[in-house]
matplotlib code that plots the C-alpha trace (Angstrom):
import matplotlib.pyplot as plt

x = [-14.2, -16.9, -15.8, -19.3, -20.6, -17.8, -16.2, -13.2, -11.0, -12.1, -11.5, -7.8, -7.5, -8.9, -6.7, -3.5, -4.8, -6.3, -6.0, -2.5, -0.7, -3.1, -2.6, 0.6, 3.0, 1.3, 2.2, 5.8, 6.2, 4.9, 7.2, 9.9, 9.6, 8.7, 12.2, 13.6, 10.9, 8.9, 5.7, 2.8, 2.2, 5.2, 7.3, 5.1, 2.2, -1.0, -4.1, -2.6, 0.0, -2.9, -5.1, -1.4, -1.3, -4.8, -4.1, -0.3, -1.6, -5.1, -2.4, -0.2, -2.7, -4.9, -2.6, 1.2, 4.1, 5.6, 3.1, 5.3, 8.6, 8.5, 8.0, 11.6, 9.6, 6.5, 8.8, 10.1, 7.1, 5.2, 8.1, 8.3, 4.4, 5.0, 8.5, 6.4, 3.1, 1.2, -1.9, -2.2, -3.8]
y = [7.7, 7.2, 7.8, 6.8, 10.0, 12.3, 14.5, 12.8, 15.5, 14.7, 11.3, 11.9, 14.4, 12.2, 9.1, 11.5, 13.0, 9.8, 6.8, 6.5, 7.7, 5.3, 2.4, 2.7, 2.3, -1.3, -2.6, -0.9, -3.0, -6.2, -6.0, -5.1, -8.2, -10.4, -10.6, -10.3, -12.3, -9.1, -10.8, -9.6, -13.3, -16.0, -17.2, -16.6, -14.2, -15.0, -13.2, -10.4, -9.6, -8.9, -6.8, -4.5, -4.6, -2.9, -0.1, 0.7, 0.8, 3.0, 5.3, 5.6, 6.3, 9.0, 10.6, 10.0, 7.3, 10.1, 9.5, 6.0, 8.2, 7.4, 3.8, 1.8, -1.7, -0.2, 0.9, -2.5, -3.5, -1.8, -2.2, -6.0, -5.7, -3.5, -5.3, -8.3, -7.1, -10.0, -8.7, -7.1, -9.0]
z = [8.5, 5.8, 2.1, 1.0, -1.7, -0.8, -3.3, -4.9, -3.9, -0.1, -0.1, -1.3, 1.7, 4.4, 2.9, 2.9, 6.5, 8.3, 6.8, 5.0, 8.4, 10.7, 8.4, 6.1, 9.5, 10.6, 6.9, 6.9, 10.3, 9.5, 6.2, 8.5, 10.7, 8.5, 7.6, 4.0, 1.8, 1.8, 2.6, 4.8, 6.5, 5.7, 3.0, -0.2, -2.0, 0.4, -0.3, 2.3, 0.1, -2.8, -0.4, 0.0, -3.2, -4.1, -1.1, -3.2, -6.4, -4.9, -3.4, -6.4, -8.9, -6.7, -4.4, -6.1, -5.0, -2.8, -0.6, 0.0, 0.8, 4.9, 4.1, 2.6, 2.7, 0.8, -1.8, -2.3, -2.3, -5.2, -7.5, -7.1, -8.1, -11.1, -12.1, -12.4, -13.9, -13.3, -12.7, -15.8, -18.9]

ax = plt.figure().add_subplot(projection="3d")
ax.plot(x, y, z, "-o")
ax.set_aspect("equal")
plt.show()
């Protein structure tokens, strides 16, 4: 799946089509077992948890946090990130 010099419009189509329904159920489950920390990998923000991070906010700024509707853990997730704000200076 190459996003390379394709329209905007078709990259948000293939992501909403391919990608976000390949990838989004992988993070929902690792979430899920993870436990209650709500970490990727174990008890504290790892670089995993920032790489999620970039694919939530990607998703809710081009395609809408709807698209996060099927996914309870991916909720939580992206408001922890914008309750705290620190990545914004």
């Amino acid at each position: 799946m190459s996003y390379g010099f394709d329209a905007p419009e078709n990259v948000v189509t293939k992501a909403k089509t391919i990608a976000n329904p390949k990838y989004l159920p992988v993070f929902e489950k690792v979430l899920a077992e993870n436990g209650a920390n709500g970490h990727l990998y174990g008890s504290s923000l790892t670089l995993a948890d920032i790489g999620l991070l970039e694919v939530l906010l990607l998703i809710e700024d081009y395609i809408g946090v709807n698209e996060l509707n099927e996914y309870p853990n991916l909720q939580v997730r992206i408001r922890f990130f914008n309750r705290r704000r620190f990545y914004f200076h």
